[in-house]
C-alpha positions as CSV (number, residue, x, y, z in Angstrom):
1,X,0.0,0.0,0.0
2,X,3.1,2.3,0.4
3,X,4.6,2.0,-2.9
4,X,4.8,4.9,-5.6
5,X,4.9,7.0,-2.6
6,X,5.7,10.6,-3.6
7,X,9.2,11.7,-1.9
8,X,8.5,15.2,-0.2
9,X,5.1,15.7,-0.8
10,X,3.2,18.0,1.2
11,X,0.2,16.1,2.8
12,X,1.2,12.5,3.0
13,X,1.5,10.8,6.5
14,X,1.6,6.8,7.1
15,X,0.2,5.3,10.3
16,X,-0.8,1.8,11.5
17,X,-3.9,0.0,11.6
18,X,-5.0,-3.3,12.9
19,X,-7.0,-5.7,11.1
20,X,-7.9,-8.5,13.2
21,X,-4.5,-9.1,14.6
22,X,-1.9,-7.6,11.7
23,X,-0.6,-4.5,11.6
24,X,-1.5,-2.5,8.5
25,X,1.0,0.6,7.2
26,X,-1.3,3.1,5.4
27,X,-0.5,6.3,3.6
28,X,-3.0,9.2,4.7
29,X,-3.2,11.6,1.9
30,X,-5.1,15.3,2.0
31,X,-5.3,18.3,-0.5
32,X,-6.6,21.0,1.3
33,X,-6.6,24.4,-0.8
34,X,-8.7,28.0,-0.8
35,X,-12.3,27.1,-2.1
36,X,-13.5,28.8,-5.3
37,X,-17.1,28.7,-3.9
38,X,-19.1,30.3,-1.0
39,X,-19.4,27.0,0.8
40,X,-16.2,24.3,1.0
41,X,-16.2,21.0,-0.2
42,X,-15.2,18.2,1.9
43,X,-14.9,14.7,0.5
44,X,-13.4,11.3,1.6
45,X,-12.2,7.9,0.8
46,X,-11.6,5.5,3.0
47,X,-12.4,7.4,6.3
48,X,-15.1,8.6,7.9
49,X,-15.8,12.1,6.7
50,X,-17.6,13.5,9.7
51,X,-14.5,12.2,12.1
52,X,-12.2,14.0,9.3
53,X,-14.8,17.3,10.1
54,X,-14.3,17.0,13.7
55,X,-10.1,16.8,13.1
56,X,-10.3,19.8,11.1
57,X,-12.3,22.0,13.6
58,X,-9.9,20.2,16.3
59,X,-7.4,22.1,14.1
60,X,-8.7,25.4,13.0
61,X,-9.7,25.5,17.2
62,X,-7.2,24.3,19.1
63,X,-4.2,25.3,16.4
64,X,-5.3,28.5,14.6
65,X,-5.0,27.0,11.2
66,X,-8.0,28.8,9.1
67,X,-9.7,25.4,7.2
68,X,-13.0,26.6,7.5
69,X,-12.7,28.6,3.9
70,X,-10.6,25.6,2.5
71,X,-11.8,22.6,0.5
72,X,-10.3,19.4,1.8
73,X,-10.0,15.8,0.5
74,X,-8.5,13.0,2.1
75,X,-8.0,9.8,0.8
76,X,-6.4,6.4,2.6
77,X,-4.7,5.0,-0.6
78,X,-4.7,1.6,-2.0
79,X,-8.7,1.5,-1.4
80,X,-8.9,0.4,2.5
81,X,-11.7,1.7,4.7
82,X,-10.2,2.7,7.8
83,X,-12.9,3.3,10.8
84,X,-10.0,2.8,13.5
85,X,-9.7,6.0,15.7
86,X,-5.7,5.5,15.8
87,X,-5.5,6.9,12.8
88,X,-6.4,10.7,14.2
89,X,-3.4,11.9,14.7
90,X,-2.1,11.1,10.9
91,X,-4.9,12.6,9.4
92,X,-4.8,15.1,11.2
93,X,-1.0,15.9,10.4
94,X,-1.6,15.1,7.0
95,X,-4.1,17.7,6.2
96,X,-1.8,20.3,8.4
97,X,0.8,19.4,6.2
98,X,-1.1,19.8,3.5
99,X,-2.7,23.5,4.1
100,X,0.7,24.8,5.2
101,X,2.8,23.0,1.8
102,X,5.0,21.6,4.3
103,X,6.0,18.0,4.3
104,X,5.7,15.9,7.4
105,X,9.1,13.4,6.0
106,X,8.8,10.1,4.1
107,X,10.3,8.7,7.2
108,X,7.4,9.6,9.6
109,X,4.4,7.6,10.8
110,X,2.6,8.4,13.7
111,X,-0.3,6.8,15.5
112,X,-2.7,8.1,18.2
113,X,-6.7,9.2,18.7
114,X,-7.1,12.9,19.2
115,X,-10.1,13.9,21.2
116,X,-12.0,17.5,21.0
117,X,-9.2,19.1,23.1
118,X,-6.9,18.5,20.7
119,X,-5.2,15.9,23.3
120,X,-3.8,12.7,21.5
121,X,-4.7,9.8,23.6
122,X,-3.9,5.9,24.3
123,X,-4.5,3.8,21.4
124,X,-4.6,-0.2,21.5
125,X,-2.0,-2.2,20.3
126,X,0.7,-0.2,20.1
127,X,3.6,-2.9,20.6
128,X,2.7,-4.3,17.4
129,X,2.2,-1.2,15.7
130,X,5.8,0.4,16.6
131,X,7.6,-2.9,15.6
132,X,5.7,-2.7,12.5
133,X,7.1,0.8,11.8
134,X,10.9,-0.6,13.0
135,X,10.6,-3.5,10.7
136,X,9.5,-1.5,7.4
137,X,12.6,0.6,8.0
138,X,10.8,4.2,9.6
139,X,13.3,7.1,11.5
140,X,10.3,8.9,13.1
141,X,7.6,7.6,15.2
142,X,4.9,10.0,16.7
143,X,3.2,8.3,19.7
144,X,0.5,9.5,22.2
145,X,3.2,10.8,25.5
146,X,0.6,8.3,27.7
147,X,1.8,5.0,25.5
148,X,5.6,5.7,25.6
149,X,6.4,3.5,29.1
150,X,4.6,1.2,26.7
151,X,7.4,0.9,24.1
152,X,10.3,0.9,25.9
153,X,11.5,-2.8,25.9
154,X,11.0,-3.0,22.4
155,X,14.1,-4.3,20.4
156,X,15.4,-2.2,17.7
157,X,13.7,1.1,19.7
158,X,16.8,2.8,20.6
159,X,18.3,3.5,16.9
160,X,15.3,5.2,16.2
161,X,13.4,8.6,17.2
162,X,10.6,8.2,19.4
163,X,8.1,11.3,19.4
164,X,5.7,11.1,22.7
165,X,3.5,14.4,22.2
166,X,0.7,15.5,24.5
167,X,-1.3,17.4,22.1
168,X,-2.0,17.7,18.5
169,X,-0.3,20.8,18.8
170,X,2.9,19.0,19.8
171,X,2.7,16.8,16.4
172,X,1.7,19.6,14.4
173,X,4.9,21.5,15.5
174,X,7.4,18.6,13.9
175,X,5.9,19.5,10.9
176,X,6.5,23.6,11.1
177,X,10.3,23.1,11.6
């Protein structure tokens, strides 16, 4: 589902779902751009548009970023339907990345839920999600802060860069550098 990935695209961030008991690396995709119309189009494909709604308010709120004049369209590529709240946080980065034509890195994945505070919270699973990420070769993990005791006696862990963040806000910032 990776492959054909664009190197240094703005609005492209991978995170991990689980089907059943398998780890799944997805690419998150948004375009989010000034409408030409009175009233912005949102559209989706492969996630749930209103959660995507709530994300972006989460964002313009919380964050400042100005979405409500903006059409926005996020797709999960290769065709999956992804209703797993773990996903938040990368759409949420990716359509950040998108609006301010910044790339998050090809390197990158990050996992968490982020709730109306703009919090990122504990998600299930997460052993098996961050050894995925180590074993398909990823430099950049962004984790909810509350699952990072979590992680620690995972092999492989220390030649990477572990990301805990609090808040959306703290993800959103690895992107503005």
């Amino acid at each position: 589902l990776l492959e054909g990935r664009p190197k240094d695209a703005s609005g492209t961030v991978t995170s991990c779902s689980i089907e059943g008991t398998r780890p799944i690396l997805l690419e998150i995709q948004a375009l989010v751009c000034q409408t030409a119309f009175g009233i912005p189009r949102r559209q989706s494909s492969g996630a749930d548009l209103n959660r995507i709604n709530l994300l972006m308010a989460v964002l313009e709120k919380r964050l400042g970023l100005h979405l409500g004049a903006c059409d926005a369209y996020v797709n999960i590529a290769g065709g999956m339907k992804i209703i797993e709240p773990a996903v938040d946080l990368a759409i949420a980065m990716a359509v950040a990345s998108s609006f301010l034509n910044v790339p998050a890195g090809d390197r990158l994945i990050a996992m968490g839920e982020v709730g109306l505070s703009g919090e990122v919270r504990n998600i299930s699973q997460i052993e098996q999600r961050v050894q995925e990420a180590l074993k398909m070769g990823y430099e950049t993990i962004v984790i909810p802060k509350v699952s990072a005791e979590r992680i620690k006696g995972i092999k492989g862990i220390e030649n990477i860069k572990i990301v805990p963040v609090e808040s959306v806000k703290d993800a959103i910032a690895l992107i503005r550098k």
